[in-house]
C-alpha positions in Angstrom: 0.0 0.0 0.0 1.3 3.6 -0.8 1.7 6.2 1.3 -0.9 8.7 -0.2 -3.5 5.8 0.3 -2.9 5.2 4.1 -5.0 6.6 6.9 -4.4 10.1 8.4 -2.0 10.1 11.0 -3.9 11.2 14.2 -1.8 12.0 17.4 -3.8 13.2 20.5 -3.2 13.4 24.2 -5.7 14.2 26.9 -5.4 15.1 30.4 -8.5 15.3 33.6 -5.9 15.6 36.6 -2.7 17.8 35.5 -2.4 21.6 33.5 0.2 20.2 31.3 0.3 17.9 28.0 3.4 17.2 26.0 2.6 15.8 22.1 5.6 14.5 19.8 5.3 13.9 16.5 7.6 11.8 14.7 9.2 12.6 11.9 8.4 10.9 8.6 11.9 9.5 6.7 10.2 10.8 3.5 8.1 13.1 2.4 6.3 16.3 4.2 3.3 16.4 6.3 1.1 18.8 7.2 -1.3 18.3 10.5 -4.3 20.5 11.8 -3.5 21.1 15.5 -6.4 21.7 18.1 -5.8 22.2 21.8 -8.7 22.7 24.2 -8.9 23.5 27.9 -12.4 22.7 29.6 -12.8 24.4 33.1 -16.1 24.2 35.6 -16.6 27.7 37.2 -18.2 27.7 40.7 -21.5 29.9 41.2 -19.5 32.4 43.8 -16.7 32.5 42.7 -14.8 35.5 42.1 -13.4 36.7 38.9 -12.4 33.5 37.2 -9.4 33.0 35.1 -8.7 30.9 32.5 -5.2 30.6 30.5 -3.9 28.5 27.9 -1.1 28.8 25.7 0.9 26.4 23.0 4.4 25.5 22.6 5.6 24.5 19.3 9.6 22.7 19.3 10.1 25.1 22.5 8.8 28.1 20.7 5.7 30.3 21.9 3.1 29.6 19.5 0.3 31.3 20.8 -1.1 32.5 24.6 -4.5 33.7 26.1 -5.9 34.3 29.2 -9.8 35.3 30.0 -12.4 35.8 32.2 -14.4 33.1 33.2 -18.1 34.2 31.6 -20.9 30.9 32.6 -20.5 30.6 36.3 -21.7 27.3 37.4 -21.1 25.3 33.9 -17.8 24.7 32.1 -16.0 27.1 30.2 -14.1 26.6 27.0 -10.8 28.1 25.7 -9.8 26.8 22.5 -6.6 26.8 19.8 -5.9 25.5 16.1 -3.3 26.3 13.6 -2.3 24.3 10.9 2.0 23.0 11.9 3.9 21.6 8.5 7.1 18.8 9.0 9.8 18.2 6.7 11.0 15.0 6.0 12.9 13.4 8.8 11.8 15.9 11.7 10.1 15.3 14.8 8.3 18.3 16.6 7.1 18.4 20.1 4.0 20.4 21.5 3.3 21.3 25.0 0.1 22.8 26.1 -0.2 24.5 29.7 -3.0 25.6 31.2 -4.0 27.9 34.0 -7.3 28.2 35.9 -7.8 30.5 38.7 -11.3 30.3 40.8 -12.0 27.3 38.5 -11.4 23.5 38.6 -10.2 22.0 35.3 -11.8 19.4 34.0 -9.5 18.6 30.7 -7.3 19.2 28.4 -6.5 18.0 25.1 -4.0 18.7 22.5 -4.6 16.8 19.0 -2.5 16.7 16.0 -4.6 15.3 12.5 -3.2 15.1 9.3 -4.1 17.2 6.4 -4.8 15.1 3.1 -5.8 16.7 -0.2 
């Protein structure tokens, strides 16, 4: 079977208990990839609480790729802050992507970092 008529590479890591993920990629020996990247933090925000916080930011190959931090909006539900960019790998190179996250006044409940080829 060919390369062009395999599967999409998927790569996903998912956390409940910690405000850090760490994703590596591997490099492919021979030809270029490109991969749709999606991190997402998922906080719960008490009724009382007071001004909640929520933060995340993306890492790419030890690089800041992007960074956000806002007010907690729905208090007493979960609160979403999400990422996606599109990350490209030449032959032969592995990149590495850490998410962290920061809740103040909140509890997280996850978060996920994905990485899903792009076919076309």
């Amino acid at each position: 079977m060919n390369a062009s008529a395999a599967a999409p590479e998927q790569w996903c890591v998912r956390t409940t208990d910690t405000n850090v993920v760490v994703l590596t990629i591997p490099g492919h020996l021979s030809r270029t990839r490109s991969f749709d990247v999606d991190v997402q933090l998922r906080v719960r925000l008490p009724v009382a609480s007071r001004r909640p916080e929520l933060g995340l930011s993306l890492e790419i190959d030890g690089s800041l790729q992007w960074s956000r931090t806002i007010a907690g909006s729905m208090p007493g539900e979960v609160d979403t802050l999400e990422y996606h960019c599109r990350l490209r790998l030449e032959p032969g190179r592995d990149s590495r992507l850490r998410a962290r996250a920061t809740a103040r006044q909140c509890a997280l409940v996850s978060l996920s970092l994905s990485a899903v080829e792009e076919r076309g």
